[in-house]
N, C-alpha and C positions, 0 to 999 in steps of 0.2 A: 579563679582558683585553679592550680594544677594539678591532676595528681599522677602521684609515681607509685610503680609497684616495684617491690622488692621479695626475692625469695630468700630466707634466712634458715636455719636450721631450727628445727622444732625448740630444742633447750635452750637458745636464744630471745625465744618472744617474750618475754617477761622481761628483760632486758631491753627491748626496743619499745615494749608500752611503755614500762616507766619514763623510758629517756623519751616519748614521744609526748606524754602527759604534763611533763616539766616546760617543752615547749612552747605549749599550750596548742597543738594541733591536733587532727582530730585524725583517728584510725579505723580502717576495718579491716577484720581478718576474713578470708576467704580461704577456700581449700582450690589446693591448684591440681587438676589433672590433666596431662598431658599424653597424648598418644604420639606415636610415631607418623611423619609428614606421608602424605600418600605420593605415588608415583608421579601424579598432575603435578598437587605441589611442588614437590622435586623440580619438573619443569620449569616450572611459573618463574618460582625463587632463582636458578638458572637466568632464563631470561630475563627476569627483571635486574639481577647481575648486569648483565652486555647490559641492559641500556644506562644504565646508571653509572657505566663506564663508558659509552657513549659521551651520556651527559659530561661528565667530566674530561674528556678529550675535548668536546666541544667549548667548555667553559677557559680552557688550558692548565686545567690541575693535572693535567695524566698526557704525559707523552704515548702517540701510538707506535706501533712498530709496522715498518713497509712488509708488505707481501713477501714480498723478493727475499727479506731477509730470513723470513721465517721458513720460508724453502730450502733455501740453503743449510738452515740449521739439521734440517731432516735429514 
């Protein structure tokens, strides 16, 4: 089984129970709180960016750009 989470707008949910009950799938509601990412965070998500565009140079989805050229651009 997979599940997915979706945020929806409050006046909405009666709406997605129904249409989710019809389905015949099964739901839970949760309250979602969120805070704002801390300054680590911030980093981490950054660098795991560069490597996951690393990754992607490496695999050849993502052309890089030389040194050189990016100095020039300067």
């Amino acid at each position: 089984m997979t599940a997915i989470t979706i945020n929806i707008p409050t006046h909405e949910v009666n709406f997605f129970k129904k249409m989710i009950s019809k389905m015949g799938w099964v739901y839970e509601i949760t309250d979602v709180v969120t805070r704002p990412a801390t300054a680590k965070e911030k980093r981490l998500d950054k660098i795991d960016h560069a490597f996951g565009q690393l990754r992607q140079m490496k695999d050849g989805k993502l052309q890089g750009v030389a040194a050189e050229d990016l100095l020039n651009e300067l």
